[in-house]
Structure formats: structure tokens, C-alpha cells
N, C-alpha and C positions, 0 to 999 in steps of 0.2 A: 504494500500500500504506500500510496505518497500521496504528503502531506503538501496544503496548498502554500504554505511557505517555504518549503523547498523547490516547490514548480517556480514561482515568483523569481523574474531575472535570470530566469535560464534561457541558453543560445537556442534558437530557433532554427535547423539546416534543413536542404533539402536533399533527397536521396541519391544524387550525384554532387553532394558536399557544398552546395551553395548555401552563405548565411543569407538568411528569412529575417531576423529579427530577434526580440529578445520576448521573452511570456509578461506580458504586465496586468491580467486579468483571467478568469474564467469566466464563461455562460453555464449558466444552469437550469438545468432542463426543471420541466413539474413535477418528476418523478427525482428530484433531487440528484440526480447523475450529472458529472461534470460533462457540456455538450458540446464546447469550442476552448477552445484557450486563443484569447484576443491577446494580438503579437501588436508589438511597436515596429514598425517596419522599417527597415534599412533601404533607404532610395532605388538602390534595382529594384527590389521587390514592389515596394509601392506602385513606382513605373511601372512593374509587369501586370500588376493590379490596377490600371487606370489612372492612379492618383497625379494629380497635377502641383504636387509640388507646397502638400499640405506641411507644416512647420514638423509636425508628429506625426505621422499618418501611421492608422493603425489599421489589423487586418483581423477576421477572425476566422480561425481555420476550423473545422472539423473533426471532431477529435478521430472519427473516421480515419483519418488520413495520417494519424499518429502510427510510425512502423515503431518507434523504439524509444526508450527513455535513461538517459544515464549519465550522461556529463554533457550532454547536449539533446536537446527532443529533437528525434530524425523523421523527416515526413517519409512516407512513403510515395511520393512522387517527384517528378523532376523538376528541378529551374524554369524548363517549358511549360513544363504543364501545372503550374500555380496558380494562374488562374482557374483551371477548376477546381482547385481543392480548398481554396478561398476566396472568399471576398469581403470587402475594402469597406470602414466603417465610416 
């Protein structure tokens, strides 16, 4: 199990090693289950999310699309393919 203070400020990569961002939130479903972890997004990403250039631009992902968790949360999709495994808050 993990705790949502040790999720908090962790690196966000994608499954061919691109940094995403860092975890600065969860969504929570009505059955109490964590349903997104809302990333602060690093300018590639944002860009590859539409964003034009917000000061902060945050993204919320799917936890769906969570492959792995350990010294970095690793999505299970690629660099390309971010836009569908999120979108742009």
C-alpha cells in the first residue's frame, strides 16, 4: 500500500523514459479509490497536451495508465501517445 504522502512530489515518466511531471494531487472516485493523480506538467508534456503556455499547467492522468510505482510513477504509454492517457486541467 502507499501512502498519499509519499505519492506527493514524485517524478512522473513515460514508458520510453520521458519526464511527465511531478504528482501534486489525487482525484477521487465515489467509491473512495484513488482515480487520476493530477501531475504538474513539465513544458513538453503540457505542449503535447495542448497547453499554450499556462505558468503551471497541470495534467490529470488515469491511474489506468499507471505501469509501475517506485522511485518514479512509470506510465504505461509512450511520449506519443500522452495525449491519450491524459488530459490537460
Amino acid at each position: 500500500m502507499v501512502s498519499l504522502k509519499s505519492l506527493l512530489g514524485k517524478e512522473v515518466i513515460t514508458y520510453d523514459g520521458v519526464y511527465v511531471g511531478e504528482v501534486v494531487d489525487v482525484e477521487i472516485s465515489e467509491d473512495w479509490r484513488v482515480a487520476k493523480l493530477i501531475v504538474r506538467l513539465e513544458r513538453d508534456a503540457a505542449k503535447a497536451l495542448g497547453s499554450r503556455l499556462a505558468l503551471r499547467p497541470r495534467g490529470a492522468v488515469d491511474v489506468s495508465k499507471v505501469k509501475g510505482l517506485g522511485d518514479y510513477v512509470t506510465l504505461s504509454v509512450s511520449f506519443s501517445e500522452l495525449k491519450e492517457a491524459a488530459e490537460l486541467l
